[in-house]
N, C-alpha and C positions, 0 to 999 in steps of 0.2 A: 168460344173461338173454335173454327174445325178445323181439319185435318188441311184445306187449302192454306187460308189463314197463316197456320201453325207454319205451312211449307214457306211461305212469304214470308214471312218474319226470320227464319233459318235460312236462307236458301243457300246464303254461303257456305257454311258447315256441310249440311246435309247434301247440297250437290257437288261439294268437294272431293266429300267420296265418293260419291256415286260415280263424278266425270274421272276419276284416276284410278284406272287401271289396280296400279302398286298400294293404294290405298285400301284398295277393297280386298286386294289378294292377300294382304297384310294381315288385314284384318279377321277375315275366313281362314288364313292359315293358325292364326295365335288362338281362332274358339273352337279347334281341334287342341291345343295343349301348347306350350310355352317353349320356344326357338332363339338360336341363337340368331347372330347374324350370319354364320356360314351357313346354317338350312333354309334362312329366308332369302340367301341369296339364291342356292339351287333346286324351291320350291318358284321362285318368281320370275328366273332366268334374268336376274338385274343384276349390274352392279353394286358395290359398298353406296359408291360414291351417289346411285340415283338413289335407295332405299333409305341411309340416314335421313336426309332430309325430310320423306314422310316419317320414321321415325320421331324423329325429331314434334314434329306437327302433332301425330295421336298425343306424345307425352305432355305436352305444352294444351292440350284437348280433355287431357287426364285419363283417359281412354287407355292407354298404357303404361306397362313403369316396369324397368328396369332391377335385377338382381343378381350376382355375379355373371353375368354379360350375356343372359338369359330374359327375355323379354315376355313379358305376361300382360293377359289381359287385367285391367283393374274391373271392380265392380260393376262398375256404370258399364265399361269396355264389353265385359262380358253379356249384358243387356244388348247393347248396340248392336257390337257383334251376330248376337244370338238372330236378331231382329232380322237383317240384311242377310245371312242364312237363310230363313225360315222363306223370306222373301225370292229372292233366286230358286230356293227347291219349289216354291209355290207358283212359277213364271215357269218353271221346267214341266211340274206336271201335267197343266192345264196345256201348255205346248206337247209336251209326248203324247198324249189321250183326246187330241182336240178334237179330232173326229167322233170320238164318244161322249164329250161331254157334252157337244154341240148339238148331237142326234137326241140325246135325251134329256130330260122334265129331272134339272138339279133342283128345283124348290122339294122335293121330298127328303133332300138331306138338312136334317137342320144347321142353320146358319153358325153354332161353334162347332161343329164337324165339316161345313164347308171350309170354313179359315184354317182348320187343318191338314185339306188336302192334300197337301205337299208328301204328307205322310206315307201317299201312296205312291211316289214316285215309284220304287220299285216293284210292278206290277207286270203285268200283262194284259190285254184284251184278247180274250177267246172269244169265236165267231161259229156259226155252222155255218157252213160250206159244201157243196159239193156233194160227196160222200158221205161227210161229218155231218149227218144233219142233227145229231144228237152231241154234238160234242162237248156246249155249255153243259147241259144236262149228266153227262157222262162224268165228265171231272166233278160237280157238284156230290154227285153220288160216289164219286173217289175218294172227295174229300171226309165223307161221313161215313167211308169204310175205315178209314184211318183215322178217325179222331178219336182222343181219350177224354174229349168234353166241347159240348157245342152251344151255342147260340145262334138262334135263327130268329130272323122277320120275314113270315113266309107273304107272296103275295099272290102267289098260286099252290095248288095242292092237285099231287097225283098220285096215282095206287105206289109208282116206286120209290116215292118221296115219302109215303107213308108206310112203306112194310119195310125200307134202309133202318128209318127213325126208329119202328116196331123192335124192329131187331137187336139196335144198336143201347135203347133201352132195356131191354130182356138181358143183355150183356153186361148189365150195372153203369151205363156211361153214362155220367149226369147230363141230361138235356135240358136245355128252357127253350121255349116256343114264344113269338108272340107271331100272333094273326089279326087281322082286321077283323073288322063284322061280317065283310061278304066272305070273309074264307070261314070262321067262325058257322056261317049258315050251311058252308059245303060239307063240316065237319058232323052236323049231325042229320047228316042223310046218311045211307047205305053207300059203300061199302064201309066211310072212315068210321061212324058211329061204333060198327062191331069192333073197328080197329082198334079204337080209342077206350072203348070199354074195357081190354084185354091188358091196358096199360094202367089201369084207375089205382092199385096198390103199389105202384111200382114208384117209391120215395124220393127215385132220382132225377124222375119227370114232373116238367114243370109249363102248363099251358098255361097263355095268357090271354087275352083281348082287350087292342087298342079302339077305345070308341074315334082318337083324333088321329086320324092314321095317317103313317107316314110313307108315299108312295116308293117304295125303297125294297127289296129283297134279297136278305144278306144272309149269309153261312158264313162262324165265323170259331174257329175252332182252335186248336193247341196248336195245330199245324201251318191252319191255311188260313186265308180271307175268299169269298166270292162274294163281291157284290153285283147285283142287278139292277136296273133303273125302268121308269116308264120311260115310251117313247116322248120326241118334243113335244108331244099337246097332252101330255099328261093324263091319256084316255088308254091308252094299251101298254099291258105289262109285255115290253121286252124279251121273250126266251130266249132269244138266238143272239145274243151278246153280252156278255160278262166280262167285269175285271177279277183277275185273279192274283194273289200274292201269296208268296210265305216268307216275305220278309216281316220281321219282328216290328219293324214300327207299323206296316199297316195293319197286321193283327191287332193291336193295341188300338189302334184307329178302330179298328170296327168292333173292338171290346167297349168301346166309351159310347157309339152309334148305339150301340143295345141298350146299356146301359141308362142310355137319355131316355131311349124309347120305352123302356120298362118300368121307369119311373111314369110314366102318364098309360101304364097298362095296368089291367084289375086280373088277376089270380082267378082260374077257372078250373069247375071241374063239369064235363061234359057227362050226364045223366045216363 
């Protein structure tokens, strides 16, 4: 059975809440922590008189339950709950970033990192512009003055992105790298070859190369997130637009992105 199916066979339940307001507000209010009925009334701007009645309805649904006149989600509640959250934050982000998600080539994020998206709601897009024609670039290299440990999926490589890293390595900061094959080629030409020779003892450096690569260029560190994407046709790397965040859930978002991709990477040491 799939996911239509599943909706037709529920629809009363499942569009119950969706179609009522107090139902859904009830519900996102209670998988923040457990209220009574005076904060669910001035969380929802409803009266007693509208709100028992869904009341009523989740408890009769098992979805909630009652304890000295304090209302908690139950098990399942908290599943549901969780669901329709996750759902809302994932409709808000793809709507706040649509102009970026739309310009560029999402098949390089893999598919349980896109169901996650949501994660990035509190972000930003940086742009160069104008004046700022380095300004993606700029913050990136902020980002790895200030980090106390990083992870990167590089998908370009340049002298400042390699003497930042140089540096920030020589400083004892654990780094891990991965790179595709075509960056992998750019690394053992002149100048990065010398570069990367000067790093070969240095315990806290970690190169990698993905033979399956994922079109994706992310910095992802203690502080911050940048991710990068190809444009729509999946032929050119992007410089001049980035998301940025230092909010705690998309750092963790693009700690699991490396994560995926480093599992289908091989351990390098460049000669």
């Amino acid at each position: 059975m799939n996911s239509f199916e599943i909706y037709k066979k529920m629809d009363d339940d499942v569009q119950a809440i969706y179609r009522s307001r107090l139902l859904t507000e009830i519900l996102l209010s209670l998988n923040e922590g457990s209220r009574k009925l005076s904060q669910l009334r001035e969380i929802t701007g409803s009266t007693s008189q509208a709100i028992i009645p869904k009341l009523r309805k989740l408890e009769a649904d098992h979805l909630i339950e009652t304890k000295e006149h304090e209302y908690f989600l139950t098990s399942a509640g908290k599943i549901v709950a969780s669901g329709i959250a996750d759902s809302f934050v994932t409709f808000w982000t793809i709507n706040k970033f649509k102009h970026f998600w739309l310009r560029h080539y999402l098949e390089g994020i893999p598919n349980p990192l896109l169901k996650e998206i949501g994660c990035l709601h509190e972000s930003e897009v940086l742009k160069n512009r104008g004046t700022e024609i380095l300004n993606v670039y700029n913050n990136q290299l902020k980002m790895i003055k200030e980090a106390d440990h990083i992870y990167g999926i590089s998908s370009a490589v340049t002298e400042g992105y390699a003497d930042s890293i140089s540096e920030r390595v020589k400083e004892g900061i654990p780094i891990e790298l991965i790179v595709p094959l075509h960056v992998a080629g750019e690394l053992k030409l002149s100048p990065y070859v010398e570069k990367l020779a000067a790093l070969k003892n240095y315990e806290n450096f970690k190169l990698m190369v993905m033979d399956e690569y994922r079109k994706v260029g992310l910095i992802v560190t203690d502080k911050h997130l940048s991710l990068s994407l190809y444009k729509k046709e999946g032929i050119e790397y992007d410089i001049s637009t980035g998301l940025f965040s230092s909010d705690s859930k998309a750092i963790e978002w693009g700690e699991r992105l490396f994560w995926y991709c480093k599992g289908k990477a091989d351990f390098t040491k460049f000669q």
